[in-house]
C-alpha positions as CSV (number, residue, x, y, z in Angstrom):
1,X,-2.9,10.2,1.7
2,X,0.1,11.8,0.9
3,X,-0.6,14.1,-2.1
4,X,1.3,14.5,-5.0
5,X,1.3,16.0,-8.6
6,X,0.8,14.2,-11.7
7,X,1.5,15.0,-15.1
8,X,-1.5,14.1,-17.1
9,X,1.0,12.9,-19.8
10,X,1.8,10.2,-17.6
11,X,-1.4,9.3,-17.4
12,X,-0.7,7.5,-21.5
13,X,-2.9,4.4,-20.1
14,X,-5.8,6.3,-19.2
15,X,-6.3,7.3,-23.4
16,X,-6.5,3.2,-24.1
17,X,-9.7,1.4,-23.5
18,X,-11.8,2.5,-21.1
19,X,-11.3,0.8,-17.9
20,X,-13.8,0.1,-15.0
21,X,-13.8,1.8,-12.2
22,X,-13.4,-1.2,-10.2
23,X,-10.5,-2.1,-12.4
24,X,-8.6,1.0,-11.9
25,X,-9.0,0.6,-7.8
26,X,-7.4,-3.1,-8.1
27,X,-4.7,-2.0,-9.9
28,X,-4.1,1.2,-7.6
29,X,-4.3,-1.2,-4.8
30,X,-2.1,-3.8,-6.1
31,X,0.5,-1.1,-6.8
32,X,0.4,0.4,-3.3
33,X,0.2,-2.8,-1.6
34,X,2.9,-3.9,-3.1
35,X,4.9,-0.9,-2.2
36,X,3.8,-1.3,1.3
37,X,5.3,-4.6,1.4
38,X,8.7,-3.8,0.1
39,X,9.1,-0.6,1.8
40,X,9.4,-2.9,4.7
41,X,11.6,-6.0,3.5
42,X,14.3,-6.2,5.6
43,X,16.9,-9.7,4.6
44,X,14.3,-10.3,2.1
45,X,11.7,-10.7,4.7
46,X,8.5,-8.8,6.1
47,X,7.6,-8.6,9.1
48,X,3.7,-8.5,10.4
49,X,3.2,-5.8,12.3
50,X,1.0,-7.0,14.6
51,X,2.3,-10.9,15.4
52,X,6.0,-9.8,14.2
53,X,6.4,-13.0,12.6
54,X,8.6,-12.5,9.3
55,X,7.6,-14.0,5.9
56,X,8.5,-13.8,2.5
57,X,7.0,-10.9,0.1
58,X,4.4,-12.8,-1.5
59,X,2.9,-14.4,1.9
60,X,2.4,-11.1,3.4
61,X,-0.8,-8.6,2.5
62,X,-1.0,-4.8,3.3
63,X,-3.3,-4.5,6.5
64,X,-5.2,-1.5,8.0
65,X,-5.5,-0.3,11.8
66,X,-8.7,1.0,10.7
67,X,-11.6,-1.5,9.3
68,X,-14.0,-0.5,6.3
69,X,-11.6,0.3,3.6
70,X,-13.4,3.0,2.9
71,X,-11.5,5.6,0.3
72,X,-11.0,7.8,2.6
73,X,-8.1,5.9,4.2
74,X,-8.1,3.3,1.5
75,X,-4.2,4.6,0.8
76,X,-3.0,6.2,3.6
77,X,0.5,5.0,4.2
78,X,0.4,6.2,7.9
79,X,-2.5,3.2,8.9
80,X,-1.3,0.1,6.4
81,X,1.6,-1.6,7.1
82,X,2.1,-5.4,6.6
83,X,0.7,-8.0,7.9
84,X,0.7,-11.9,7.6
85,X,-2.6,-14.1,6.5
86,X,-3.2,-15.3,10.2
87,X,-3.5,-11.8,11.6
88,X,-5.4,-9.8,8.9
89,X,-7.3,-12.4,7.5
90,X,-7.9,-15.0,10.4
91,X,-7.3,-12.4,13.0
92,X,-9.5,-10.6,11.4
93,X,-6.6,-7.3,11.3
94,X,-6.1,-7.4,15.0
95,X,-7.1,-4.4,15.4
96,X,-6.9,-3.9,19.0
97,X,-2.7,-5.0,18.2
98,X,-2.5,-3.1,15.4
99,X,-4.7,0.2,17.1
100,X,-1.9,-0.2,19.8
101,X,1.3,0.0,18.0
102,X,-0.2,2.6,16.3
103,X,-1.3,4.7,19.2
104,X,2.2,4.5,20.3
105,X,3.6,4.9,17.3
106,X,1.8,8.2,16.2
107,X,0.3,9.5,19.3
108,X,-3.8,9.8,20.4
109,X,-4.2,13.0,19.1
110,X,-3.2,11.8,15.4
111,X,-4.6,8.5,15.5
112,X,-8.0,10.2,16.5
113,X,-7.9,12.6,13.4
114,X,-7.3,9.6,11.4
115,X,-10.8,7.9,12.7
116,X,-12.1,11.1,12.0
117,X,-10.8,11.5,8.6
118,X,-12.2,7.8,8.0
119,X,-15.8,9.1,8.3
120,X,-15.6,11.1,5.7
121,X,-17.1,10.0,2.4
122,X,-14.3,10.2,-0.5
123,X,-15.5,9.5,-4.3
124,X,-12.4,8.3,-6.4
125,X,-13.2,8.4,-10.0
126,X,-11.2,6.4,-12.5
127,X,-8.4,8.7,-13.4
128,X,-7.9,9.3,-9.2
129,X,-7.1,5.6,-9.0
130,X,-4.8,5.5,-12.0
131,X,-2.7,8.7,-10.4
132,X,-2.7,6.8,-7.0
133,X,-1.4,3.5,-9.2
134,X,1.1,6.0,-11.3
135,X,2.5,7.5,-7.8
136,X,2.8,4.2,-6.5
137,X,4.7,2.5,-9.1
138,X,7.1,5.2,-9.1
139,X,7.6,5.1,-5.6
140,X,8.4,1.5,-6.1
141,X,10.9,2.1,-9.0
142,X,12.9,4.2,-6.5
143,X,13.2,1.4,-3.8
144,X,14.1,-0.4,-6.8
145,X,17.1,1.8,-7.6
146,X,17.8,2.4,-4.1
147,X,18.4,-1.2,-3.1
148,X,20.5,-1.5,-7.2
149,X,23.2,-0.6,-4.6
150,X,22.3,-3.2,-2.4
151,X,22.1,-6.1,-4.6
152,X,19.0,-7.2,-5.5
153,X,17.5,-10.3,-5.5
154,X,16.8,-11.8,-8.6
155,X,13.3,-12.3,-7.4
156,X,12.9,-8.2,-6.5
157,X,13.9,-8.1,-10.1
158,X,11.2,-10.4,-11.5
159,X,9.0,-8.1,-9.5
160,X,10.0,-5.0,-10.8
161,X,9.6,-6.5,-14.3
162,X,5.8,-7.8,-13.9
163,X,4.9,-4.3,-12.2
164,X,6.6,-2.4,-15.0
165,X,4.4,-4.8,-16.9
166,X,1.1,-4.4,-15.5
């Protein structure tokens, strides 16, 4: 995972109620999935990765090459790219697809020291997944500015509303 500092200021949420650890992982994941998604809208579409059929925002879910979903991998940007219900849930991720493109994409010797890296244990505790959920969303704020440019969809806007909400 890409590693970044975080200003424990910004981190206002984590003085409210305590939240579950559980909790905090969701919302972590929701924020990078979602920023996995819309990093790769293209016309307002997504396209799977592995099946390259293209789909709107909300019908597409952020897939991994590698299966477990273990934390150590859990958010790396490199390995999760999008992917439509038929592959990675009824496909099951198709991995030997997605393993492929990747392979190509990144070369043997990296993919490898990403299955390595996967079998490592990583322990997350609450305020890790709230940085990874504060990184996230602030990675998706800048798409959203970039794309002000562009003119956005009412619909992106929606989105960048209930994520400002969340």
């Amino acid at each position: 995972m890409e590693t970044q500092k975080v200003n424990m200021k910004d981190l206002k949420f984590a003085k409210k109620k305590p939240i579950t650890k559980t909790k905090a992982k969701k919302k972590a994941w929701d924020a990078f999935s979602l920023y996995i998604r819309t990093s790769n809208l293209k016309d307002g579409l997504v396209e799977c990765y592995t099946c390259g059929n293209r789909r709107h925002l909300k019908e597409m879910s952020a897939g991994h090459a590698i299966g477990g979903r273990n934390n150590a991998i859990l958010f790396d940007e490199r390995i999760v790219k999008p992917q439509c219900a038929g592959c990675n849930i009824w496909g099951r991720g198709q991995y030997q697809i997605f393993a492929y493109k990747l392979i190509k994409e990144l070369g043997m010797g990296v993919y490898e020291g990403i299955l390595a890296e996967a079998q490592e244990p990583v322990q997350y505790k609450v305020y890790n997944y709230q940085a990874i959920e504060l990184i996230y969303k602030k990675k998706l704020a800048e798409l959203f500015e970039d794309s002000k440019d562009k003119g956005v969809s009412k619909k992106a806007k929606v989105k960048k509303r209930m994520l400002q909400n969340k």
